[in-house]
N, CA and C atoms as an extended XYZ file, in Angstrom:
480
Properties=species:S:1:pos:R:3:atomname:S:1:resname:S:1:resid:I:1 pbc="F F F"
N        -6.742       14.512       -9.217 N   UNK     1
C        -7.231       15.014       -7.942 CA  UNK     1
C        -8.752       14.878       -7.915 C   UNK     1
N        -9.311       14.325       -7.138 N   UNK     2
C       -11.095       14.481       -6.615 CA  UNK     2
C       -11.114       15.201       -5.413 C   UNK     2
N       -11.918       16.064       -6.186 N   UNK     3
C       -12.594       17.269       -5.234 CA  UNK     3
C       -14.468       16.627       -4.980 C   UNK     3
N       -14.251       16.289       -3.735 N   UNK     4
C       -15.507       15.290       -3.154 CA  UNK     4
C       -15.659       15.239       -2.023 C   UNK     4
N       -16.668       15.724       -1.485 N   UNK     5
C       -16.866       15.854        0.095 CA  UNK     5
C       -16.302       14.128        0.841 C   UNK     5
N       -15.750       14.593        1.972 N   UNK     6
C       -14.590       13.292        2.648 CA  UNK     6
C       -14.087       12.307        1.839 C   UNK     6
N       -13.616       12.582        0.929 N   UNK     7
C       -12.139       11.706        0.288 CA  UNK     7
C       -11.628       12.514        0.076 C   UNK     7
N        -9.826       11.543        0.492 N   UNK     8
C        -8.861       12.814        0.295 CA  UNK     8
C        -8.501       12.758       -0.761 C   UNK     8
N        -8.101       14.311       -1.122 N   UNK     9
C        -7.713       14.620       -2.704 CA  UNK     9
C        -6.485       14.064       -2.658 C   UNK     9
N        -5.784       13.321       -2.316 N   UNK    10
C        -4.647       12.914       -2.718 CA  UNK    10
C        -5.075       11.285       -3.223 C   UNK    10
N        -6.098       10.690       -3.701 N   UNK    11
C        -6.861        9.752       -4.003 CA  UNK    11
C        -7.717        9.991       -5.500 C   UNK    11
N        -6.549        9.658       -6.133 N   UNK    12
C        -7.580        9.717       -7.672 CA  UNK    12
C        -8.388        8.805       -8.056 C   UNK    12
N        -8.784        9.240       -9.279 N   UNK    13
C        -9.975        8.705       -9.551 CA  UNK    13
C        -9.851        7.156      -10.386 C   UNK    13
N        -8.543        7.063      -10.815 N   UNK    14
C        -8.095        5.282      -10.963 CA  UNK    14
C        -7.689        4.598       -9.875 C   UNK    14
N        -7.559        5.341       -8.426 N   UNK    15
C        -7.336        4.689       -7.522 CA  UNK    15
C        -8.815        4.514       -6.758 C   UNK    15
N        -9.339        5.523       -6.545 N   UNK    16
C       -11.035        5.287       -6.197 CA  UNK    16
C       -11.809        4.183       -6.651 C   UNK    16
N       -11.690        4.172       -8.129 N   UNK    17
C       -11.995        2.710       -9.097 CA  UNK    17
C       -11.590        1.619       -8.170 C   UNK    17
N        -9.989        1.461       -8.064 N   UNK    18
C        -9.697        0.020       -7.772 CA  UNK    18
C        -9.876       -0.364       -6.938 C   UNK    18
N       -10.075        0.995       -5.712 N   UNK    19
C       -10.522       -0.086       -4.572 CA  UNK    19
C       -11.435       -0.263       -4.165 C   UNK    19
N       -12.803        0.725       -5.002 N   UNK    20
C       -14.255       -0.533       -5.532 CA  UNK    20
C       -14.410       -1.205       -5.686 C   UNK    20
N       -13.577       -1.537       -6.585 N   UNK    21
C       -13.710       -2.744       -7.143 CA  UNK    21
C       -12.937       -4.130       -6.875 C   UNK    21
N       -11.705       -3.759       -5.545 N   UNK    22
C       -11.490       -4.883       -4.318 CA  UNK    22
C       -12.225       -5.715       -4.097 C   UNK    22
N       -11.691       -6.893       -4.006 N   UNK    23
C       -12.921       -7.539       -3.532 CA  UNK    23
C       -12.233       -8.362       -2.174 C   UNK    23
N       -12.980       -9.010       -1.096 N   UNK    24
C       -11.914       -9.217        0.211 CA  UNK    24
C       -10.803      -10.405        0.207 C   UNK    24
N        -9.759       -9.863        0.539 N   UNK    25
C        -8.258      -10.939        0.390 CA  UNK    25
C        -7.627       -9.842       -1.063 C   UNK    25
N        -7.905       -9.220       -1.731 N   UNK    26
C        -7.798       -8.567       -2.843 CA  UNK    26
C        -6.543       -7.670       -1.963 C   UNK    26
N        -5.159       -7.595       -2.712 N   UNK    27
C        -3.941       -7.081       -2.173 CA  UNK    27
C        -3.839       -5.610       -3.055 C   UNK    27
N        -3.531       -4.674       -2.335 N   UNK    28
C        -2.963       -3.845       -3.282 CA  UNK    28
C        -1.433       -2.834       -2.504 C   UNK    28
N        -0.433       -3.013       -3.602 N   UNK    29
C         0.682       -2.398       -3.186 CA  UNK    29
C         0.719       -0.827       -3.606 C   UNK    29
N         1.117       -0.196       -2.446 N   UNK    30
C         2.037        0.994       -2.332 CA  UNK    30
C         3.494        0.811       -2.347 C   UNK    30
N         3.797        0.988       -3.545 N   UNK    31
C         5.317        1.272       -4.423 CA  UNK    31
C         5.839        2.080       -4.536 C   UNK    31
N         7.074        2.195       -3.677 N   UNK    32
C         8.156        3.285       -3.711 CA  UNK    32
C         8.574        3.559       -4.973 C   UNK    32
N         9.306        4.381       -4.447 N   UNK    33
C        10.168        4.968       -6.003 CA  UNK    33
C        10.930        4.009       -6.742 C   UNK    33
N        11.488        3.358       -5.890 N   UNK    34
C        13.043        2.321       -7.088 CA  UNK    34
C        11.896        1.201       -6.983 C   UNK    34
N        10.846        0.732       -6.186 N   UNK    35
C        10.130       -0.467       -7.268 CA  UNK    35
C         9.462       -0.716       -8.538 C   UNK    35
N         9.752       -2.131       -9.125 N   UNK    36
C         9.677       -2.001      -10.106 CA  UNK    36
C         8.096       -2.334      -11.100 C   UNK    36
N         7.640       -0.928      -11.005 N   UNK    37
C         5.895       -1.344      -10.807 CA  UNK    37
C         5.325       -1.405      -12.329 C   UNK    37
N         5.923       -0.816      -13.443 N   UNK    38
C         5.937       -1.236      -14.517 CA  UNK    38
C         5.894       -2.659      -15.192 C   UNK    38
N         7.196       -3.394      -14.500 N   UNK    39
C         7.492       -4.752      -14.735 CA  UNK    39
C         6.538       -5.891      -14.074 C   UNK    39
N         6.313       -5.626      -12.852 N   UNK    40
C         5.415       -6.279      -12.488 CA  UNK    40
C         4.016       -5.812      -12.843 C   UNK    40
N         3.664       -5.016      -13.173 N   UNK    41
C         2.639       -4.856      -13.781 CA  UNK    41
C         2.419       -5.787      -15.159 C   UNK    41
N         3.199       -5.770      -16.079 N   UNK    42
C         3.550       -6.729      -17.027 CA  UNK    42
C         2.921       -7.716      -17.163 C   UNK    42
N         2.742       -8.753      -15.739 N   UNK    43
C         2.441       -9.574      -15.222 CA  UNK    43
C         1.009      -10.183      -14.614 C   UNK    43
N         0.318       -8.650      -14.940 N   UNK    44
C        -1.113       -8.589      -14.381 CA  UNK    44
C        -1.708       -7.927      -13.728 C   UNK    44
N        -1.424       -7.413      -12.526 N   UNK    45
C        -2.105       -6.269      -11.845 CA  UNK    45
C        -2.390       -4.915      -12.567 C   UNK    45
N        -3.314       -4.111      -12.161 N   UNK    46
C        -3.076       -2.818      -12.492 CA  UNK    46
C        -2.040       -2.032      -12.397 C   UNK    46
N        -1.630       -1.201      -13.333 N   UNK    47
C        -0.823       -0.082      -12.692 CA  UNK    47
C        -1.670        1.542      -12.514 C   UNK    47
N        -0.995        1.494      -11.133 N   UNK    48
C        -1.791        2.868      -11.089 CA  UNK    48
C        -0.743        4.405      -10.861 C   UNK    48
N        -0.297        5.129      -11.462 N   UNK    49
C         0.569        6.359      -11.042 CA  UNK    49
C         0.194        7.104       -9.895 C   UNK    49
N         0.714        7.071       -8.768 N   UNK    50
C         0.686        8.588       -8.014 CA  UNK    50
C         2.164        9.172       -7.913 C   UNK    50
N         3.182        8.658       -8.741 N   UNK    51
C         4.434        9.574       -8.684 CA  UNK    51
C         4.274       10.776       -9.010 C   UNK    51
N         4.122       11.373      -10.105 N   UNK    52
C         3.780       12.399      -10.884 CA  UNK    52
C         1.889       12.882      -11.067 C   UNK    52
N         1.598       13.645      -10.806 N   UNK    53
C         0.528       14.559      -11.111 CA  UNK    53
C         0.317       15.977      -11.244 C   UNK    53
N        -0.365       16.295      -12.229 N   UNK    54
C        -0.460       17.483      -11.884 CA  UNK    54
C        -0.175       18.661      -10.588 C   UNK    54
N        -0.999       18.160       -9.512 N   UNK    55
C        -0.988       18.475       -8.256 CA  UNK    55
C         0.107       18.286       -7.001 C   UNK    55
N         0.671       16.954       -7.269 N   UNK    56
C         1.607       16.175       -6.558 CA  UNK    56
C         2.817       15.822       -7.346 C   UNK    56
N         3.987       16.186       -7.000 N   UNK    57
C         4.914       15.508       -7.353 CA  UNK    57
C         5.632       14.935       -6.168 C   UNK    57
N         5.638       13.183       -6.719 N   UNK    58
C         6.223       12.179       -5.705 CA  UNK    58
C         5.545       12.706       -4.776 C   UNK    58
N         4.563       12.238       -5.118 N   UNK    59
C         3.411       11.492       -3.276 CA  UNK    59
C         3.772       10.443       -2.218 C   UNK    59
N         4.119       10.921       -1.442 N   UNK    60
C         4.932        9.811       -0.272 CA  UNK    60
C         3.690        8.712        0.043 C   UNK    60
N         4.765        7.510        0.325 N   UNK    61
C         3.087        6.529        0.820 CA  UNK    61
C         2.572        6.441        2.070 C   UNK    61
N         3.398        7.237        3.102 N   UNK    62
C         2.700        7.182        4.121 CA  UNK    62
C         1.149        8.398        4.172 C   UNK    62
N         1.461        9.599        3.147 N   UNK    63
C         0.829       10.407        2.960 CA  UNK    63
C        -0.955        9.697        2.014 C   UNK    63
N        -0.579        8.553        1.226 N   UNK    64
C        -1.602        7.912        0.458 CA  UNK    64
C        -2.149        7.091        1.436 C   UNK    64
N        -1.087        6.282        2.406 N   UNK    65
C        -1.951        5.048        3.245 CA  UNK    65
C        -2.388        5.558        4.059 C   UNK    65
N        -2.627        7.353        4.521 N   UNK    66
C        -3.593        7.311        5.453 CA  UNK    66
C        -4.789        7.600        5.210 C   UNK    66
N        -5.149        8.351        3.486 N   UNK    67
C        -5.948        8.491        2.861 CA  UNK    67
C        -6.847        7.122        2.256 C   UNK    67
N        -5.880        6.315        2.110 N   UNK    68
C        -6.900        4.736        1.395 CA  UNK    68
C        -7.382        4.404        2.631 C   UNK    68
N        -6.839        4.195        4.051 N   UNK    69
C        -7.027        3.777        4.922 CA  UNK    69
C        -8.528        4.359        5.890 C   UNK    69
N        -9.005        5.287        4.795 N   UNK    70
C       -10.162        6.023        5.147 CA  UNK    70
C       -11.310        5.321        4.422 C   UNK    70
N       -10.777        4.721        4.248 N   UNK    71
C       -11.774        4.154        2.650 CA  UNK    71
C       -11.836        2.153        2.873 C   UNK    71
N       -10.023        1.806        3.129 N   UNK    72
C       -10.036        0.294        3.179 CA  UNK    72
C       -10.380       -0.250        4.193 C   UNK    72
N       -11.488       -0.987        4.185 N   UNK    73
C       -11.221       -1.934        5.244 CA  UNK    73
C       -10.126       -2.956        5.456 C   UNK    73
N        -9.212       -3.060        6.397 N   UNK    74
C        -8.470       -4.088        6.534 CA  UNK    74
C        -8.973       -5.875        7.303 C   UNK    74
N        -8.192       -6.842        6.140 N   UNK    75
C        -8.598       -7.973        6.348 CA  UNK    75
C        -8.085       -8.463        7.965 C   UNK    75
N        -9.334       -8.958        8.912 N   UNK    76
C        -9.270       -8.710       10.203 CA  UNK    76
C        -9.215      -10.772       10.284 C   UNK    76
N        -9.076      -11.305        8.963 N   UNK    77
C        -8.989      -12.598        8.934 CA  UNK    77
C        -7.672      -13.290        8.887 C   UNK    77
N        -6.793      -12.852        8.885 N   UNK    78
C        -5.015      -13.383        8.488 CA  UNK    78
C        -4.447      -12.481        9.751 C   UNK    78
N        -3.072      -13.167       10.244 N   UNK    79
C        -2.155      -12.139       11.314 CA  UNK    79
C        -2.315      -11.271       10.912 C   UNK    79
N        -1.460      -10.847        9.597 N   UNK    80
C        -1.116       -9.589        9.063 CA  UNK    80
C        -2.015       -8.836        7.947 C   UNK    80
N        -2.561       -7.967        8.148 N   UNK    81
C        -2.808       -7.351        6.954 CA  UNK    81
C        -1.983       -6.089        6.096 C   UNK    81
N        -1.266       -6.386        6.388 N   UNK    82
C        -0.016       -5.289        6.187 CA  UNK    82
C         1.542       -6.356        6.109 C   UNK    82
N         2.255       -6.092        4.685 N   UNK    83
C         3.697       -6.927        4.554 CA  UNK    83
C         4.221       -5.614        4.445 C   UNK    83
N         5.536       -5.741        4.423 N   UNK    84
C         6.682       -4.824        3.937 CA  UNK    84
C         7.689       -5.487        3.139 C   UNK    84
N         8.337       -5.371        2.594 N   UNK    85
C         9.741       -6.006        2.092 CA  UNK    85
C        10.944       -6.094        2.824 C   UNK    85
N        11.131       -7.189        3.333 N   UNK    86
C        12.323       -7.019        4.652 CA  UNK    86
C        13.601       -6.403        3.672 C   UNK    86
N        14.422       -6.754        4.362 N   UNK    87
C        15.955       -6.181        4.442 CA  UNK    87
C        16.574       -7.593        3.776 C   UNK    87
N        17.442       -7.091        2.764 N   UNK    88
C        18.307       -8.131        2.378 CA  UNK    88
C        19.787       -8.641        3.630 C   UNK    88
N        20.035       -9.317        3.334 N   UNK    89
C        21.012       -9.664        4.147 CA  UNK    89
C        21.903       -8.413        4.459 C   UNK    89
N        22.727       -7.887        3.226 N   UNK    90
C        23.807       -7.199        3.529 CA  UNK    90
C        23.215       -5.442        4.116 C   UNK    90
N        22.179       -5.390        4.503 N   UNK    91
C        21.092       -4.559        4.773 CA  UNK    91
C        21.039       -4.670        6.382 C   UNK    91
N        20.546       -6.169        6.912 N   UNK    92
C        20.703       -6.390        8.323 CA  UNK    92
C        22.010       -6.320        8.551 C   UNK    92
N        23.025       -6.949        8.029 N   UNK    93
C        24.127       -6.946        8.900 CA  UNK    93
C        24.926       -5.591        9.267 C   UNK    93
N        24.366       -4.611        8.384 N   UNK    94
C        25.246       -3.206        8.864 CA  UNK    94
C        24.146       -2.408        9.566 C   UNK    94
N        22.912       -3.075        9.622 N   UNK    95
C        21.746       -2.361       10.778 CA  UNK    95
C        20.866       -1.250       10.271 C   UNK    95
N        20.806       -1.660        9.010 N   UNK    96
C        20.214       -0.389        8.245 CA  UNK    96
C        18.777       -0.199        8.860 C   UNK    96
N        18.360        0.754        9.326 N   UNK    97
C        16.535        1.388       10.039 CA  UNK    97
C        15.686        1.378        8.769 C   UNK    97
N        15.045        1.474        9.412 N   UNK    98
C        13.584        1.189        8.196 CA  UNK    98
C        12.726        2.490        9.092 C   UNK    98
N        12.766        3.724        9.472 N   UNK    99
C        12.037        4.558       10.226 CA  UNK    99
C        10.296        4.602        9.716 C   UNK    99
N        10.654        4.412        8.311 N   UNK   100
C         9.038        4.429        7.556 CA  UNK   100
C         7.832        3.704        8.257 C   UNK   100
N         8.804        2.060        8.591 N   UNK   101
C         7.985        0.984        9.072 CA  UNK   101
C         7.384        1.557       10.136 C   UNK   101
N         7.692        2.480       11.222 N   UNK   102
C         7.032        2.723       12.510 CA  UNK   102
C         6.189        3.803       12.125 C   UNK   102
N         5.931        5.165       10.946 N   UNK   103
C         4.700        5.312       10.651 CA  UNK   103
C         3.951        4.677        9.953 C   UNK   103
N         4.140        3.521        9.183 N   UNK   104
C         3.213        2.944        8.476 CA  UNK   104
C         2.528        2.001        9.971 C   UNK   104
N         3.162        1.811       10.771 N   UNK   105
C         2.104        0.935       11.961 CA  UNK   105
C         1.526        1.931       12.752 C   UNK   105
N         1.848        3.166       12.914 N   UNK   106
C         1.514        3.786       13.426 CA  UNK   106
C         0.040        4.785       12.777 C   UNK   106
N         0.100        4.291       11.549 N   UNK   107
C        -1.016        4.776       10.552 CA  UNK   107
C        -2.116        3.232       10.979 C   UNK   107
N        -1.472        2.354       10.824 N   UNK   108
C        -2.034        1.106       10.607 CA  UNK   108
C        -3.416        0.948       11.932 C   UNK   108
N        -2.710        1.571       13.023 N   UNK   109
C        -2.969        1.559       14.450 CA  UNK   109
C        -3.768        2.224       14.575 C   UNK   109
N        -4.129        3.157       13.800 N   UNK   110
C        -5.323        4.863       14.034 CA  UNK   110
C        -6.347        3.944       13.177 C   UNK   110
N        -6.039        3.273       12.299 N   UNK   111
C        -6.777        2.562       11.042 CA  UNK   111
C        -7.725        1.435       12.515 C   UNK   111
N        -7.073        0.945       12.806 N   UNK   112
C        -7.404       -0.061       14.067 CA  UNK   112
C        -7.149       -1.441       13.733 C   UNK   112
N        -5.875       -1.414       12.808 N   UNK   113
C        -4.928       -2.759       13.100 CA  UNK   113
C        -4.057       -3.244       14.234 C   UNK   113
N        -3.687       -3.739       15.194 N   UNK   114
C        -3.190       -3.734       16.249 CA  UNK   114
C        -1.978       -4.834       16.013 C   UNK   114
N        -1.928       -5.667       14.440 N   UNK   115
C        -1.415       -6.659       14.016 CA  UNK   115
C        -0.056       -6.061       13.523 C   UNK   115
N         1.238       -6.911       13.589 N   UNK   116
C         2.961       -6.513       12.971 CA  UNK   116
C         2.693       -6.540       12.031 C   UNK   116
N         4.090       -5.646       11.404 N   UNK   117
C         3.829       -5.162        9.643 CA  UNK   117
C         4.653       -7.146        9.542 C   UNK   117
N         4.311       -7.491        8.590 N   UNK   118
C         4.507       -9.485        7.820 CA  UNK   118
C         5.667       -8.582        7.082 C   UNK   118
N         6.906       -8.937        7.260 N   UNK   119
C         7.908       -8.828        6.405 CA  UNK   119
C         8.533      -10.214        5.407 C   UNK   119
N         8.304       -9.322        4.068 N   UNK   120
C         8.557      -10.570        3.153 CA  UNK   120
C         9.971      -10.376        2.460 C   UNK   120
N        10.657      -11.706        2.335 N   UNK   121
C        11.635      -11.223        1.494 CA  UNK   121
C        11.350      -10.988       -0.187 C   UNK   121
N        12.604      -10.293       -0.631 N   UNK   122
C        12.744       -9.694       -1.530 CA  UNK   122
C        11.798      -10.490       -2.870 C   UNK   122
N        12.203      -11.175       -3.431 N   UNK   123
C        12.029      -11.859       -4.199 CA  UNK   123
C        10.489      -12.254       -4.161 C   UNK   123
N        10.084      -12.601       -2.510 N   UNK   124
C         8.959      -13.295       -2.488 CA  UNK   124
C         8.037      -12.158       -2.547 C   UNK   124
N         8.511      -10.751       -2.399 N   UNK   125
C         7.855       -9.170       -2.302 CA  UNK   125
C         7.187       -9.320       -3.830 C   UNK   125
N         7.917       -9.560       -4.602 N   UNK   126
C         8.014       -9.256       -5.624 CA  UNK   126
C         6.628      -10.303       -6.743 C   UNK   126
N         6.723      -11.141       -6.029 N   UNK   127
C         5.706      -12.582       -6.462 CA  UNK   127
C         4.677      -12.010       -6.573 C   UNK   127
N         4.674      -12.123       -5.097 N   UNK   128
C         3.194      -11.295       -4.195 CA  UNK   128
C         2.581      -10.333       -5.093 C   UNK   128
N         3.026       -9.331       -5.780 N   UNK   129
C         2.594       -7.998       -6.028 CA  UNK   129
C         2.471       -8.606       -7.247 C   UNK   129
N         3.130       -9.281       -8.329 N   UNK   130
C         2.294       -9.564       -9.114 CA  UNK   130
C         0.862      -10.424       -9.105 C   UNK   130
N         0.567      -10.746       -7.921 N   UNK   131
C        -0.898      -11.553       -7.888 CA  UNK   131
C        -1.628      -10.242       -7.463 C   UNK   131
N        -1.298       -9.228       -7.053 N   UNK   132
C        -1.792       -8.152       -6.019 CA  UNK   132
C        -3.391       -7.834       -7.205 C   UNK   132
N        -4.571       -6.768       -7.385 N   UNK   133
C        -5.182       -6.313       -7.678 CA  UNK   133
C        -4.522       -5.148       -8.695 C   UNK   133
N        -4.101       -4.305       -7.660 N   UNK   134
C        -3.244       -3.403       -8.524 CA  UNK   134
C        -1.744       -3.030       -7.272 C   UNK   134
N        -1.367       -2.131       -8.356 N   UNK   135
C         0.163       -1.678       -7.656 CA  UNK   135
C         0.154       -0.293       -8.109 C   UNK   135
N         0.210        0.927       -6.920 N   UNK   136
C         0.016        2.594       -6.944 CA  UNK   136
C         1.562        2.681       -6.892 C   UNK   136
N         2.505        3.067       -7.912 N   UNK   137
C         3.650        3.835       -7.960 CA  UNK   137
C         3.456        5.418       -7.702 C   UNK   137
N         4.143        5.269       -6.308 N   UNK   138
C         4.944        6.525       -5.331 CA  UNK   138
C         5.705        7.776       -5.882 C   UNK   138
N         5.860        8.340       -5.245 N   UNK   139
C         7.393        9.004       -5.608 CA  UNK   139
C         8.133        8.705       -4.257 C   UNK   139
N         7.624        8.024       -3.219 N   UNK   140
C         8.204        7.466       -1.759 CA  UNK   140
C        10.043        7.079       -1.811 C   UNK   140
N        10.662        7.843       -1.182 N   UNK   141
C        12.340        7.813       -1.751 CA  UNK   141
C        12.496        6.774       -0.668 C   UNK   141
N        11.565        6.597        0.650 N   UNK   142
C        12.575        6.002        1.781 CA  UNK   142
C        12.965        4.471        0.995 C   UNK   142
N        13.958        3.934        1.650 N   UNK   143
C        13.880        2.644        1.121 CA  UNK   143
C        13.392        1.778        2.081 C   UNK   143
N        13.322        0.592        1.741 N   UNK   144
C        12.220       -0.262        1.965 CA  UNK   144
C        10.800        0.352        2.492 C   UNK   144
N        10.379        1.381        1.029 N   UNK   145
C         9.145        2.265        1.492 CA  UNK   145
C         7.727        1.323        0.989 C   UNK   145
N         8.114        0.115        0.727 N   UNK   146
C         6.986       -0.318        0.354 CA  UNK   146
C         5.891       -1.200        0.705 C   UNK   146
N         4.487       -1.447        0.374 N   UNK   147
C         3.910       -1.834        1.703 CA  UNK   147
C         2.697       -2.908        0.555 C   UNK   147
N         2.162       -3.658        1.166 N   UNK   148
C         1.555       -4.135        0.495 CA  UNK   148
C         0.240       -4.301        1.913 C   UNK   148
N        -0.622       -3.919        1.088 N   UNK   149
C        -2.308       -3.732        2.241 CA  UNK   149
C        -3.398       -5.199        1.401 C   UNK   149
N        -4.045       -6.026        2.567 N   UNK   150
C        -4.735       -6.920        2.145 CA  UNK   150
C        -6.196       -6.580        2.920 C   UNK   150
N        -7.267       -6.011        1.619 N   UNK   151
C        -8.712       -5.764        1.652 CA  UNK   151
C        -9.248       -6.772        2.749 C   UNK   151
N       -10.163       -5.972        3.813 N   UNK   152
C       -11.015       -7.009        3.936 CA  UNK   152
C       -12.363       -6.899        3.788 C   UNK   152
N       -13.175       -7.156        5.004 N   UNK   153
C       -14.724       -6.512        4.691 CA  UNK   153
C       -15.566       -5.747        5.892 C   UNK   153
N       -16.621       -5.170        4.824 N   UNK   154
C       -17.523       -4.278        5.791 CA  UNK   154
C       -18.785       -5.565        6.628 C   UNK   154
N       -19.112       -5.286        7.717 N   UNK   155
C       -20.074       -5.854        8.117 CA  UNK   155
C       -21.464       -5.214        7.043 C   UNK   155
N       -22.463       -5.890        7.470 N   UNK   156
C       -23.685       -5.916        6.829 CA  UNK   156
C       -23.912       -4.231        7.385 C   UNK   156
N       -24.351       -4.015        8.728 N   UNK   157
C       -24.655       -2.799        9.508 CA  UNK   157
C       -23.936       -1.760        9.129 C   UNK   157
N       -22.458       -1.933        8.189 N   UNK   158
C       -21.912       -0.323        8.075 CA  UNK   158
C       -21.748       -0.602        7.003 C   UNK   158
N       -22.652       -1.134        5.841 N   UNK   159
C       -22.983       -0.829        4.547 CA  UNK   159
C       -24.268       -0.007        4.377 C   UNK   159
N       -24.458        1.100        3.306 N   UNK   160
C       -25.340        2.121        3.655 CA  UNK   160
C       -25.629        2.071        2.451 C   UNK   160
């Protein structure tokens, strides 16, 4: 937990680090609960915990992405700066909702993205996040709760 005038305490201090140290196009995933952020970590990115803390147990990610989103600039250079992990086949065909997806755009939107969440499939979700910067494991139960955010930059004038 950081106790620090305007950052939210639900923003630790290995997550504060990493996204200093972003640099722009620099990806970082918010990982639900059943992803597998260990393994892909394996692979290269950081791993960062917000499942478990002292303070928090299972930190939802819509509750973290509105807190980073105070902090990230989003890349205003690509359609999307925001993917999700679509739906596997046997997922669409019985119509399964994704309710998460409409607050994560709806977070995205206060942020002042106006761009669709980029839905990736499974597999290719999975690529992605190992090139990512780092990857913040959730305690986020929804499924398909996971989101992947791409850094962008500050102008010259709102660097201080």
């Amino acid at each position: 937990m950081v106790v620090l005038k305007g950052i939210p305490a639900v923003l630790s201090p290995e997550l504060l680090y990493a996204l200093a140290k972003m640099g722009h196009g620099d990806e970082l995933v918010l990982a639900d609960a059943n992803f597998p952020a260990s393994s892909i970590c394996a692979c290269g990115p950081k791993e960062i915990r917000a499942d478990v803390c002292h303070f928090y147990s299972g930190l939802g990610i819509s509750e973290l992405l509105e807190a980073v989103l105070k902090l990230l600039p989003l890349d205003t250079y690509v359609p999307s700066p925001a993917a999700v992990m679509d739906l596997v086949a046997s997922d669409k065909q019985r119509g399964l909702a994704v309710p998460v997806w409409d607050t994560y755009t709806q977070l995205l939107g206060q942020a002042g993205s106006q761009a669709p969440l980029q839905k990736v499939e499974r597999f290719a979700f999975y690529e992605r996040a190992k090139k990512a910067f780092a990857v913040v494991a959730t305690g986020e139960t929804a499924l398909y709760g996971n989101l992947i955010l791409k850094k962008g930059v500050l102008p010259a004038e709102l660097l201080q």
